[in-house]
C-alpha positions in Angstrom: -9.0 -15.0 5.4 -11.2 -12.7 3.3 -9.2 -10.0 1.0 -10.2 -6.2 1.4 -9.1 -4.1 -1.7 -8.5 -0.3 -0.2 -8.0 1.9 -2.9 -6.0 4.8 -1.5 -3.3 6.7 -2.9 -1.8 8.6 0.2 1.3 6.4 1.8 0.2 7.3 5.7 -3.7 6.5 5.4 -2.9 3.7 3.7 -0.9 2.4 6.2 -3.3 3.5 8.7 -5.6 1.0 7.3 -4.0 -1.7 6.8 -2.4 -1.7 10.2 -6.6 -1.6 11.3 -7.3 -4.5 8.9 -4.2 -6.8 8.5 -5.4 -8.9 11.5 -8.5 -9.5 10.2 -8.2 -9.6 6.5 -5.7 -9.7 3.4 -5.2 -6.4 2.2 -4.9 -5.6 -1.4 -4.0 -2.0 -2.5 -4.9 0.4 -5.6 -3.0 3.8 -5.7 -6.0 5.1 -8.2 -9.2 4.6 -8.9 -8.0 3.4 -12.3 -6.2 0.4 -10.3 -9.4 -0.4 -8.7 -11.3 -1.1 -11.5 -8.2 -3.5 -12.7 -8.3 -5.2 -9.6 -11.6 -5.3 -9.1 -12.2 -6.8 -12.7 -9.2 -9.5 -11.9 -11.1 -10.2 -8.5 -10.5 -11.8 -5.3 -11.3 -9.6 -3.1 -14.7 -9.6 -0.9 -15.1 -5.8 -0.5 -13.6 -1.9 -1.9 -12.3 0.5 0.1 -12.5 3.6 -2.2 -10.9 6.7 -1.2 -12.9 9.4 -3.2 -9.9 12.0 -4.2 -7.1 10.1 -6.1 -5.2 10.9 -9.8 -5.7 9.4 -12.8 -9.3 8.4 -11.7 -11.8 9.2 -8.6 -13.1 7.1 -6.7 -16.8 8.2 -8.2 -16.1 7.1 -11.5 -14.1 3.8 -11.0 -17.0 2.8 -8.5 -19.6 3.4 -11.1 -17.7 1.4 -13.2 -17.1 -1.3 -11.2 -20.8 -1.8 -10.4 -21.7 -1.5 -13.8 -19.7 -4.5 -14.1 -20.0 -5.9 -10.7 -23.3 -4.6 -8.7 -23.4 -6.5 -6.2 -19.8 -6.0 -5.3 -19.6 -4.0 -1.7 -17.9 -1.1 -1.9 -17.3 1.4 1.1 -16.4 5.4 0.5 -13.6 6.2 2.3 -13.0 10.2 2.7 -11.9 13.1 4.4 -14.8 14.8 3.0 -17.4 14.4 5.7 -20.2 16.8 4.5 -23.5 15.4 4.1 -23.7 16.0 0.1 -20.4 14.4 -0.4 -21.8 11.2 1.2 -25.0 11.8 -1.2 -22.7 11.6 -3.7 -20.5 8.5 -2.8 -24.2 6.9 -2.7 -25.4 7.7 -5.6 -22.3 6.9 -7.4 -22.8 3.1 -6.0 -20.9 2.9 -2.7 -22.8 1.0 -0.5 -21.5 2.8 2.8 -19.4 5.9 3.9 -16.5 6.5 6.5 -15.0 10.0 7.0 -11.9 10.2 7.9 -9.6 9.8 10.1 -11.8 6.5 10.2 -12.7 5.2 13.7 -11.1 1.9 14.3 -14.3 0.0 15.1 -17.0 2.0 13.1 -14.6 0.7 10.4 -14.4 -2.7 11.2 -18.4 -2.8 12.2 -19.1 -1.6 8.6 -17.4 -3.6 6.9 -18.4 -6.6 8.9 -22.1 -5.9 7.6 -21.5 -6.4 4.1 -19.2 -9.7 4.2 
C-alpha cells in the first residue's frame, strides 16, 4: 500500500483525512511544516499533503524546501484558503496541485490518484 504524508496540524481535519485515505493508503502525519521536511527527507512516502497555515513552519516554506531537495516529489496544497491568489501561491511555491477545504471526498482521491 502506498504511504501519504499529510501534513496538518489541526486534530479534526486531520482525522477527516485520514478517515478519506486509510482505505486506500498508509497515512503518515506532520503537525508542522517543519515535520514535513523531516519526514520528507527520511522518506517513504509517495506523496505530501501540505496544509498551508501551521506553527513553527508553513506549508510554503517547508514545500520549497522539500523540492529543493526532492523536485520531483508530489506534493498537494491542502487549504481553507480558496482564493485564486492563494492557489498562485501554493504553485509557485512548488505544490503540484491544490484542494480547498473542506476537501471533497473524491476530488481528493482523483488528485491524488494523478500523481501516483
Amino acid at each position: 500500500m502506498k504511504t501519504i504524508l499529510i501534513a496538518e496540524d489541526n486534530d479534526s481535519n486531520f482525522i477527516l483525512m485520514s478517515y478519506l485515505l486509510k482505505k486506500h493508503y498508509n497515512i503518515i502525519r506532520a503537525k508542522n511544516g517543519k515535520e514535513a521536511v523531516d519526514y520528507a527527507a527520511k522518506g517513504g512516502m509517495e506523496i505530501i499533503l501540505m496544509d498551508i497555515k501551521m506553527p513553527e513552519m508553513d506549508g510554503l516554506e517547508a514545500t520549497r524546501i522539500i523540492k529543493q531537495a526532492q523536485p520531483n516529489m508530489p506534493i498537494i496544497a491542502l487549504t481553507a484558503n480558496a482564493f485564486e491568489s492563494d492557489r498562485e501561491q501554493a504553485l509557485a511555491a512548488g505544490c503540484d496541485d491544490f484542494l480547498s477545504k473542506p476537501v471533497n471526498a473524491e476530488v481528493c482521491l482523483s488528485t491524488i490518484a494523478k500523481y501516483i
